[in-house]
N, C-alpha and C positions, 0 to 999 in steps of 0.2 A: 239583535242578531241579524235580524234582516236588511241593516241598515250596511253589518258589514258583507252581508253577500251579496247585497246588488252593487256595492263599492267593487269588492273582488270580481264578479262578472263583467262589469266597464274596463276596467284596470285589463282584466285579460283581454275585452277585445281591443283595446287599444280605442275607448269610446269614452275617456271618464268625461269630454265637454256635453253628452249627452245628458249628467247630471247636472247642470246648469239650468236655471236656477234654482236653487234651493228653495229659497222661499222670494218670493215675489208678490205684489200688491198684498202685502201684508197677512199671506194667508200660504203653510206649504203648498209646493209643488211636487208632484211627482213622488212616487213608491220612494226614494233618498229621503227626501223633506216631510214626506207624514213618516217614518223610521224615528229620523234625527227628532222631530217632534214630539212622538210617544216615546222615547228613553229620556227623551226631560222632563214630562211631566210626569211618567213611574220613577225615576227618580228623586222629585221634587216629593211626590205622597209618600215614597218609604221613607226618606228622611224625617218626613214628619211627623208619619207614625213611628217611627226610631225615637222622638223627641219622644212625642204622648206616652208611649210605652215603658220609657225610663222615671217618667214623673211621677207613675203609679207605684 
């Protein structure tokens, strides 16, 4: 969620190269890039516990 409101804050000021770079020397950058970051890897564990929880 917060990934899409600092997107919509740029987007209004007319600043999105300010999110630039996302991730860079192989580590995120910036409030955009730790977001994009933690909604993959919460999405990577609920997937998984979605798996483990059907196998029971």
């Amino acid at each position: 969620m917060s990934a899409i409101y600092t997107f919509w804050q740029a987007y209004s000021k007319h600043d999105l190269l300010s999110l630039t770079p996302v991730i860079a020397y192989n580590s995120p950058q910036g409030i955009f890039g730790w977001s994009i970051s933690l909604a993959f890897i919460l999405t990577v564990v609920s997937f998984v516990l979605m798996i483990i929880g059907k196998s029971k």
